[in-house]
C-alpha positions as CSV (number, residue, x, y, z in Angstrom):
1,X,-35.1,-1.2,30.2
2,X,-31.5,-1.0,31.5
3,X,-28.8,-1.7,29.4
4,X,-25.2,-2.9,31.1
5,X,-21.6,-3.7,30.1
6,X,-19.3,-6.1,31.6
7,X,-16.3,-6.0,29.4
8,X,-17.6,-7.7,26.7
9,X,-21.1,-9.2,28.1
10,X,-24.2,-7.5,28.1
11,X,-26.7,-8.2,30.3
12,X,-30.0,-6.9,29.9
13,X,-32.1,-6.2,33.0
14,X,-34.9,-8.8,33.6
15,X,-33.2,-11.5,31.0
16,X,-30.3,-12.8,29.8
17,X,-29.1,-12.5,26.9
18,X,-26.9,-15.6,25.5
19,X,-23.8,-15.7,23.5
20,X,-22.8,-18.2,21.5
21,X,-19.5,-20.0,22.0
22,X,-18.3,-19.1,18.3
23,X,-19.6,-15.6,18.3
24,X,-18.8,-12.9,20.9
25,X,-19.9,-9.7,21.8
26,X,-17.4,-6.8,21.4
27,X,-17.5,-3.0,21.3
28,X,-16.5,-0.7,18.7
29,X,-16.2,3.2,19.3
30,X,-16.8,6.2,17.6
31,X,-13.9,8.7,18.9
32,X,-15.6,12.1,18.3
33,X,-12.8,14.1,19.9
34,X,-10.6,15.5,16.4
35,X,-7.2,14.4,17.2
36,X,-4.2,13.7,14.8
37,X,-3.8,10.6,14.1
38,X,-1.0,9.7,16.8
39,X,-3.3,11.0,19.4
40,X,-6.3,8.9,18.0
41,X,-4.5,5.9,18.2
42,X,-3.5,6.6,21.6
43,X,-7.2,7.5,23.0
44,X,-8.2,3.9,21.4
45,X,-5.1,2.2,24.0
46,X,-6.3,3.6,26.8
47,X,-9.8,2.1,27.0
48,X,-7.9,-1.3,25.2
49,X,-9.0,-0.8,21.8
50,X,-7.2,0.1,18.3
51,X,-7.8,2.0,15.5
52,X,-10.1,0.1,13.3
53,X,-9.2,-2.3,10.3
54,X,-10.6,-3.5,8.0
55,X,-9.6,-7.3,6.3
56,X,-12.8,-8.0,4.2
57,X,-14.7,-6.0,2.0
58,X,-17.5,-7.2,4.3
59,X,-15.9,-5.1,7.3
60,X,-15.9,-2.3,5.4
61,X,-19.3,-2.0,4.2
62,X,-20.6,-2.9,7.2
63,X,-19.0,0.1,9.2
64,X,-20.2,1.9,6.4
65,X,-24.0,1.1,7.0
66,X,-23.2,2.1,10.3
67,X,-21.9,5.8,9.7
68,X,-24.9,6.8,7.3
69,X,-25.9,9.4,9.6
70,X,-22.7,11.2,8.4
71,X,-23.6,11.0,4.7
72,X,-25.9,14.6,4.8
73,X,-22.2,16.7,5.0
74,X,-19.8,17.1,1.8
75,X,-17.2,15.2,3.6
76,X,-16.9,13.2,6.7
77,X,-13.3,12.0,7.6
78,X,-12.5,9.2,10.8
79,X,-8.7,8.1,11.4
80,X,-8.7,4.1,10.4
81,X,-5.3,1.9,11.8
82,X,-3.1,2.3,8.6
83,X,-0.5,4.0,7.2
84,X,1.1,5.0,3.6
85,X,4.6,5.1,2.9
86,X,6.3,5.5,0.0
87,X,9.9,3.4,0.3
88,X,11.0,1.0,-2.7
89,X,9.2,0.4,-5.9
90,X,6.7,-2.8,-5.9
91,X,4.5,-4.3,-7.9
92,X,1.1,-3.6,-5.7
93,X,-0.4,-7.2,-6.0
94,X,2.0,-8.9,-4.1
95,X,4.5,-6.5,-2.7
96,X,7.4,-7.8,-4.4
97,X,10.1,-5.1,-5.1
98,X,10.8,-4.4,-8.9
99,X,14.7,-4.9,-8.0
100,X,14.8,-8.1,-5.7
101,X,18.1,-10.0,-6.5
102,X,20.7,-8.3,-5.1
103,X,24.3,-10.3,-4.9
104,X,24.7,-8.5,-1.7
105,X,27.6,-6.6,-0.7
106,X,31.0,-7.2,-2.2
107,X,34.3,-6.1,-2.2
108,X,37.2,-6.2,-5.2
109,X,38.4,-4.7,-8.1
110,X,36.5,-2.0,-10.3
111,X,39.0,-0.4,-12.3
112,X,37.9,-1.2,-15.8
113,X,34.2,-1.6,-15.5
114,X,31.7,1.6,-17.4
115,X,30.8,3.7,-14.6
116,X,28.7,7.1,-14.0
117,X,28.1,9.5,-11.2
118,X,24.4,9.7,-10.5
119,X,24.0,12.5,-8.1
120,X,20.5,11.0,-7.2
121,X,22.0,7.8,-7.1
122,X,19.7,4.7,-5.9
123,X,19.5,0.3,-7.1
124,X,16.1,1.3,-9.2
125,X,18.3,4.1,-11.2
126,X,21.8,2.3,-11.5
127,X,20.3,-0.8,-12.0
128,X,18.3,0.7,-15.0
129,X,21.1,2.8,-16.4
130,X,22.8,-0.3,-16.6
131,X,20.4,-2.4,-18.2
132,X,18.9,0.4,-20.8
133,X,21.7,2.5,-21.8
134,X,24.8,-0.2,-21.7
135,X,23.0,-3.4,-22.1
136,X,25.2,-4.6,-18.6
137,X,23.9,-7.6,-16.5
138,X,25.2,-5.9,-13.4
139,X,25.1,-2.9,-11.3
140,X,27.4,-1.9,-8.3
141,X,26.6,0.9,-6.3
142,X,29.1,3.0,-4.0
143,X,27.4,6.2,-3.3
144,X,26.8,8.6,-6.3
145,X,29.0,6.2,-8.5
146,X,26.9,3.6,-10.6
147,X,29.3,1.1,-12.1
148,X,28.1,-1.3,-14.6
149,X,29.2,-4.8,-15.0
150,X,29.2,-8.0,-17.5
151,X,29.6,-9.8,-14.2
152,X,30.8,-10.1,-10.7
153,X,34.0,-12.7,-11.5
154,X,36.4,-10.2,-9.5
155,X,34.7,-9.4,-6.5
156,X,33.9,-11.2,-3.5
157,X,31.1,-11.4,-1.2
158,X,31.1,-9.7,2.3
159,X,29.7,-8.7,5.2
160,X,26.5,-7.0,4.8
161,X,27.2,-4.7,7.5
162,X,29.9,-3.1,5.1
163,X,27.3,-1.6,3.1
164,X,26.0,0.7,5.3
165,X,25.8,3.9,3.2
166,X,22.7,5.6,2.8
167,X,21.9,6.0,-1.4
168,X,22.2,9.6,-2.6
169,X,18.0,9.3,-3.6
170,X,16.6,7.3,-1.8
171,X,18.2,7.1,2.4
172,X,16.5,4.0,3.2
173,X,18.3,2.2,0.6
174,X,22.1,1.5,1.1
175,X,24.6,2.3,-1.7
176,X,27.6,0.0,-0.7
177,X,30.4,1.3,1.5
178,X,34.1,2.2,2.1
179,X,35.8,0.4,-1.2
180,X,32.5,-1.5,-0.6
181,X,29.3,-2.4,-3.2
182,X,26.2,-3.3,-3.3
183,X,25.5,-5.2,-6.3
184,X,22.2,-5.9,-8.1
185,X,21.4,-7.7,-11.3
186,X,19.7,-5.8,-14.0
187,X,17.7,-8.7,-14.6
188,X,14.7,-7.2,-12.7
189,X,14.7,-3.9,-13.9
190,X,12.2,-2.4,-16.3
191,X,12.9,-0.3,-19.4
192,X,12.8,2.8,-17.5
193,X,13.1,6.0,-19.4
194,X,15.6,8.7,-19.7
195,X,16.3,9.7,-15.6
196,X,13.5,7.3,-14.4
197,X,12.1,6.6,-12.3
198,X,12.3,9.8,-10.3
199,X,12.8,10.8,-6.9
200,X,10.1,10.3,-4.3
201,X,10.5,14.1,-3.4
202,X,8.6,14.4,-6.9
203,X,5.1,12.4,-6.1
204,X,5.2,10.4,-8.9
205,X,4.6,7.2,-7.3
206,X,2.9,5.3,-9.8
207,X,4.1,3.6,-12.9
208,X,3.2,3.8,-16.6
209,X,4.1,1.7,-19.5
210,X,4.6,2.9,-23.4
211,X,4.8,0.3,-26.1
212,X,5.5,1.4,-29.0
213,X,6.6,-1.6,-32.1
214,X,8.6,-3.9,-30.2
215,X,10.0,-1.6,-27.3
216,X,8.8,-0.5,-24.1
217,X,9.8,2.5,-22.2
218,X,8.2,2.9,-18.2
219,X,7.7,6.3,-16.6
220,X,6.9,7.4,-13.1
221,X,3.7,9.3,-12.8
222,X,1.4,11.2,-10.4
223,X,-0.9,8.6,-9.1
224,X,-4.3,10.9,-9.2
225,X,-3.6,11.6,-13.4
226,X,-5.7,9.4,-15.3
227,X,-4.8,6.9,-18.1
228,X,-5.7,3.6,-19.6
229,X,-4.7,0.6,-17.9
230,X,-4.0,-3.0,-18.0
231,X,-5.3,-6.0,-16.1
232,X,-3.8,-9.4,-15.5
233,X,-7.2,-10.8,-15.0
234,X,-8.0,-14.5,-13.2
235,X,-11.6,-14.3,-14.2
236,X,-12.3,-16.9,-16.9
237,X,-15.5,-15.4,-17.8
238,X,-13.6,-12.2,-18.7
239,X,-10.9,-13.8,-20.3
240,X,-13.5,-16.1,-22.8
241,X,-15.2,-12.4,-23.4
242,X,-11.4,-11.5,-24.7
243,X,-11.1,-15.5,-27.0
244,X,-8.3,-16.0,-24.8
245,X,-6.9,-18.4,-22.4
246,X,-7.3,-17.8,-18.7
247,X,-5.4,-16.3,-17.6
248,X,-5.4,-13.1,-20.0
249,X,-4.3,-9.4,-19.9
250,X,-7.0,-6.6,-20.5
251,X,-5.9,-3.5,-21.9
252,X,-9.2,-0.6,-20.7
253,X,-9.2,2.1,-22.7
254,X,-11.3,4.1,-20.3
255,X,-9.0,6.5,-18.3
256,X,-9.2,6.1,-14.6
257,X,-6.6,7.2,-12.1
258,X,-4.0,4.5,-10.6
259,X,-6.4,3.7,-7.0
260,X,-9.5,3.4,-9.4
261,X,-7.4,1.3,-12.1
262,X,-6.2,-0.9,-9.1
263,X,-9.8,-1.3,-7.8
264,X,-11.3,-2.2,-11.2
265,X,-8.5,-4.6,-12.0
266,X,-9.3,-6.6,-8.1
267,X,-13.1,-6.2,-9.7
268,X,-12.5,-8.5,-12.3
269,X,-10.9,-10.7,-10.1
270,X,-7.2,-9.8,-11.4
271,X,-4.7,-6.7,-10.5
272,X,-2.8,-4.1,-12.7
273,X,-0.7,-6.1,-14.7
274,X,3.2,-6.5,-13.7
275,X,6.3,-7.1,-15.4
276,X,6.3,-10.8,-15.9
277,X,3.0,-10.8,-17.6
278,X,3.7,-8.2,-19.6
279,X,6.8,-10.2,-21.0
280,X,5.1,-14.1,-21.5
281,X,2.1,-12.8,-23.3
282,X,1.4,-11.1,-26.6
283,X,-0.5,-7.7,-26.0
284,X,-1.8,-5.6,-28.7
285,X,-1.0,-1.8,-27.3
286,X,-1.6,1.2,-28.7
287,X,0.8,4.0,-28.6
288,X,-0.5,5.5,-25.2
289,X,0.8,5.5,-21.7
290,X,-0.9,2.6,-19.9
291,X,-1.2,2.6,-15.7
292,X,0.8,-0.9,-14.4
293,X,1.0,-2.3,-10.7
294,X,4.4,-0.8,-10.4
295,X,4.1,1.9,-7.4
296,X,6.8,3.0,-4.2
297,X,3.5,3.6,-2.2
298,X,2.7,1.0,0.5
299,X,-0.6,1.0,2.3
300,X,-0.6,-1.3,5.8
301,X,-2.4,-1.9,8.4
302,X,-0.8,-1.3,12.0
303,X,0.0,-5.4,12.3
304,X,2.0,-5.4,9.2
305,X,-0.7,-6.6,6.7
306,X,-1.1,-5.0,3.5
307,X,-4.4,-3.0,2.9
308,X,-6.0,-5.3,0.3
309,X,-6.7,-3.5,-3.2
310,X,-10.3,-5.1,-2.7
311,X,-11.2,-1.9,-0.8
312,X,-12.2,1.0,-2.6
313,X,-10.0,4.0,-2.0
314,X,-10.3,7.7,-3.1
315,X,-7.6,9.9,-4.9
316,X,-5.3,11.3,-2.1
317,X,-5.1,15.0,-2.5
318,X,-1.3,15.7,-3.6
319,X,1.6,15.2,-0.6
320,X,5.5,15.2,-1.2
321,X,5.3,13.5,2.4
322,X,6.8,10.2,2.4
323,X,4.9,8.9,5.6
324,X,0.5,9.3,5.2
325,X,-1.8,8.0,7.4
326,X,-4.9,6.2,6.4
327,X,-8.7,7.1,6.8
328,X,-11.9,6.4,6.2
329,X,-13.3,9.3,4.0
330,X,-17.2,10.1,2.8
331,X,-17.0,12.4,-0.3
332,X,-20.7,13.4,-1.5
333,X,-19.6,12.7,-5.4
334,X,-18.5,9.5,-4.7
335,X,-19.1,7.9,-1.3
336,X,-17.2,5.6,1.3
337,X,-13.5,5.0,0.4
338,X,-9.8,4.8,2.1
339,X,-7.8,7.5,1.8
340,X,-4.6,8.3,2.9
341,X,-3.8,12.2,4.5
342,X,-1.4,14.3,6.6
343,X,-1.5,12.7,10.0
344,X,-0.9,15.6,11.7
345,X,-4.6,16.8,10.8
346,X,-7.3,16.6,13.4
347,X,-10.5,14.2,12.7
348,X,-12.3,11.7,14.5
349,X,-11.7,7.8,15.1
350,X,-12.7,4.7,14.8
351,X,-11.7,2.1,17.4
352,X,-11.9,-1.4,18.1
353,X,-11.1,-4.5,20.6
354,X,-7.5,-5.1,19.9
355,X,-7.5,-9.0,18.7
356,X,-8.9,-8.7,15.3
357,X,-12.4,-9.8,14.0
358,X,-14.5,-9.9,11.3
359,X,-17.7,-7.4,11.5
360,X,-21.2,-9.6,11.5
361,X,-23.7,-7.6,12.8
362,X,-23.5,-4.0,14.2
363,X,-26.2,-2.8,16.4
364,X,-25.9,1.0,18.2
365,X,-26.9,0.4,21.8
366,X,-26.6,4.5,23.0
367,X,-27.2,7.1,23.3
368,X,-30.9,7.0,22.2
369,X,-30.2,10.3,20.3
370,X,-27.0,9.7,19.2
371,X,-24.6,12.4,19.5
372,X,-23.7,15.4,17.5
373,X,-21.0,15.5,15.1
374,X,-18.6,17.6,16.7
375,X,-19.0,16.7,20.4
376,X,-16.3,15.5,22.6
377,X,-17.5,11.9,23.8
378,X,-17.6,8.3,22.6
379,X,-20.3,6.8,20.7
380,X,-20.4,3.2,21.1
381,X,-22.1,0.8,19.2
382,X,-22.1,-3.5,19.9
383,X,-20.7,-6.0,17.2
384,X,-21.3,-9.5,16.3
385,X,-17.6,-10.8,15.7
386,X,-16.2,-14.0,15.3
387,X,-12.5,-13.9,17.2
388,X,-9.6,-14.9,14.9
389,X,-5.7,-15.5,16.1
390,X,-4.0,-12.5,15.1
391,X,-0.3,-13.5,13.7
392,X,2.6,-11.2,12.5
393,X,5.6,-12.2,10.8
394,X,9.0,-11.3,12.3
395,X,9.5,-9.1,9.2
396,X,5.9,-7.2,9.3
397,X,6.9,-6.6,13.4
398,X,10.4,-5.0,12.5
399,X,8.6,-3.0,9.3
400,X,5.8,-1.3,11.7
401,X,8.6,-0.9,14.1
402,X,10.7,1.2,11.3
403,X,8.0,2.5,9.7
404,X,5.1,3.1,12.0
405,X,6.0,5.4,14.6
């Protein structure tokens, strides 16, 4: 029996096949050409598609049931629509950056104010020197020069556009200007340790915690080590387990690696546990470095949208490179799981109808065979989907734009 596609109607020779109003038919490709991942994404354009996303953990299992065939090889590796990057430091569960209230940038008098040149020089690292080593409520920043202030009573606000200069450590941050500041309050900072939290060039993008009596002390960290960790947890069966109120922190003392942490902590319907928590509830600690949800990596999806810490994702083999891209990876030890790699590599692709959807039902409709791994053509299999409005913020659009090229 013949089998033919009209953009996104089937018809099937000798019947018709009806759709219903609420759920549509739509295609979904397997790309097996190896391109990098810019080139993936522009095969997917020119037959109207995208590189897959996924919203739902349901999405992503069900692509998974799909792929089983490529489960007999060690490791199997198709280009998804995301990217890492590794800017400011944010707590993971809702992307809010660790120093967030800036004063903005001002001009005025400086002369008698404790300063220090900080050759790597960046609001994180002032705004910590600041807080930790001179107990200061303010931090003003003009290039290598960290000044630290009691308050902001002789400077004035001005225009934004006056602090243009890119920070010694970090370039997409801005360290004031020509007898210009930018000024943050220390308020936000944690108790970062002795030159923390380090540059990005290092790869420590994840953040630990030490508590020790009634101090704390944060380090950066290599996000693939493993440690204990703490979860803010929502779940109230969890937090009765734990006599306390919901909701609770959970200290694990099994030692996973920050992705895993992350994943365990979204299992028990909570997330690695940030600052605030940390500071309105009593925690018993040991002595021992504890993961937290502190972390300069950022994983998106091409609209904007974070990659939710629902899906599972496997310990990125070590990059200094400040821009990843995301896949979908099979390892034989450990299965199906996001990970994030040099998009210059070559792998395969998975595409999709550009509005997004979420996966119901995926049925392979050719051909009868299916192809070989490593062959140049496009496996297409049909999707049940149910069409959803797809809306980015003005913020998200000027990110990807600054971000995602």
């Amino acid at each position: 029996m013949a089998l033919v596609g009209f953009g996104s109607v089937f018809v099937v020779l000798g019947f018709l096949t009806i759709v219903s109003s609420v759920i549509q038919e739509k295609l979904v490709n397997i790309i097996h050409s190896h391109q990098s991942w810019q080139s993936s994404a522009r095969l997917c354009e020119q037959t109207n598609n995208k590189l897959a996303t996924f919203k739902t953990v349901e999405e992503f299992l069900d692509v998974q049931s799909q792929l089983q065939d490529f489960t007999n090889r060690s490791i199997a590796t198709f280009w998804l629509g995301g990217r890492e990057i590794k800017s400011l430091w944010v707590w993971s569960h809702d992307q809010r950056p660790q120093i967030g209230r800036t004063r903005g940038c001002m001009e005025g008098s400086l002369p008698l104010v404790v300063s220090s040149v900080l050759q790597n020089n960046f609001p994180e690292l002032c705004t910590a020197f600041c807080k930790v080593t001179l107990k200061r409520q303010f931090a003003a920043l003009q290039g290598s020069r960290c000044y630290c202030l009691y308050d902001t009573a002789s400077l004035r606000e001005t225009e934004i556009q006056g602090c243009s200069t890119p920070c010694p450590g970090n370039p997409e941050e801005f360290c004031g200007g020509t007898n210009r500041s930018s000024v943050f309050s220390t308020w936000d900072s944690v108790e970062w340790g002795y030159q923390e939290p380090s540059l990005r060039t290092y790869g420590k993008d994840c953040a630990l915690l030490m508590h020790y009596g009634t101090n704390s002390e944060w380090s950066t960290e290599y996000c693939r080590q493993k440690h204990e960790f703490i979860c803010h947890v929502e779940q109230s069966d969890v937090c009765d387990w734990l006599n306390q109120p919901t909701p609770c922190l959970y200290a694990v003392s099994k030692k996973m690696d920050w992705y895993s942490a992350s994943h365990k902590c979204n299992q028990l319907h909570g997330y690695l546990v940030d600052r605030d928590a940390i500071l309105h509830r009593n925690l018993n600690l040991s002595n021992v470095y504890y993961w937290t949800g502190l972390t300069r990596t950022r994983q998106i999806w091409t609209d904007g949208s974070t990659i939710d810490l629902s899906l599972r994702r496997h310990i990125p083999f070590l990059s200094m490179q400040e821009k990843l891209c995301i896949a979908l990876q099979y390892r034989q030890r450990e299965g199906w799981g996001l990970a994030s790699t040099d998009c210059s590599k070559k792998y395969p692709a998975l595409c999709q109808p550009e509005r997004k959807y979420a996966i119901e039902d995926i049925q392979e409709i050719g051909p009868p065979n299916g192809p070989a791994f490593f062959n140049n053509d496009s496996h297409t299999t049909r999707v049940k989907t149910t069409t959803e409005t797809l809306t980015t913020s003005d913020s998200e659009t000027l990110y990807m734009k600054a971000n995602c090229k």
